[in-house]
C-alpha positions as CSV (number, residue, x, y, z in Angstrom):
1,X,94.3,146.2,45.7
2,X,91.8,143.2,45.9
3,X,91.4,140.5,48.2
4,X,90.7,136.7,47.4
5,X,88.8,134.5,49.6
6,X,89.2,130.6,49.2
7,X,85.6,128.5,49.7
8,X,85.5,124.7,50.1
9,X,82.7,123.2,48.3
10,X,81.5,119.5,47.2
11,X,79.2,118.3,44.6
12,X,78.3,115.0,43.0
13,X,77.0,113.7,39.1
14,X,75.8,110.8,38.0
15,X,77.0,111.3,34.6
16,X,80.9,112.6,34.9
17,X,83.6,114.3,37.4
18,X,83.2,116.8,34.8
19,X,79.5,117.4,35.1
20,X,79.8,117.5,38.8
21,X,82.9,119.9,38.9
22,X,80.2,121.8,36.0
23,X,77.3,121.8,38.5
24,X,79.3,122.5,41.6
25,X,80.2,125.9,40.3
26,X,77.2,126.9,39.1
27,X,75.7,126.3,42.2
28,X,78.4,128.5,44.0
29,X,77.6,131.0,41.8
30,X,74.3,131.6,42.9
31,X,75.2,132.8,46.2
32,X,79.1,133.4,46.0
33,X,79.8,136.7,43.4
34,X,83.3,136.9,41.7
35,X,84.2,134.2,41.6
36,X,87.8,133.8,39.9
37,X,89.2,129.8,39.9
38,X,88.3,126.7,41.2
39,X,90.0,123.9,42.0
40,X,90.1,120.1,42.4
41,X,90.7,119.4,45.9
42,X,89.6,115.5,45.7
43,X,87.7,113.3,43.5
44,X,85.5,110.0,44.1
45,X,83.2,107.6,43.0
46,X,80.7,105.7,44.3
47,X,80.3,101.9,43.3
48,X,77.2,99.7,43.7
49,X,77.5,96.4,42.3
50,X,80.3,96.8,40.5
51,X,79.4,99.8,38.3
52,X,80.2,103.7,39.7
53,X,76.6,105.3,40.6
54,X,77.9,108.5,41.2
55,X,81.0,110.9,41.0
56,X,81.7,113.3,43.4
57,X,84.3,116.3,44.0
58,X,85.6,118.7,46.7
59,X,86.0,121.7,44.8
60,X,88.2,124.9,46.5
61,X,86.5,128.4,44.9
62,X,88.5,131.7,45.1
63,X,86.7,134.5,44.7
64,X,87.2,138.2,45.0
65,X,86.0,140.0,47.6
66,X,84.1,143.3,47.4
């Protein structure tokens, strides 16, 4: 039998939702072990003068537990 445990998580990019969804996990991975999915919660953007600066995503993580 295993058990999953569900994390909350945000990270941002400059460059794509992508990249920050990319870099959001690999972060996680350096303290969480097993990890098994992730998912989108939310995505947004932020906007200075008209342009987006940066992109940012809550991310839920499941992960196996030990």
């Amino acid at each position: 039998m295993s058990v999953t445990s569900i994390s909350e998580i945000s990270s941002s990019s400059t460059k794509s939702f992508e990249d920050a969804v990319r870099k959001g996990i690999a972060k996680a991975s350096e303290t969480i072990r097993n990890i098994r999915s992730a998912w989108v919660k939310d995505q947004e953007v932020t906007v200075v003068d008209g342009s987006v600066k940066e992109y940012r995503v809550k991310l839920k993580i499941s992960f196996e537990l030990e």
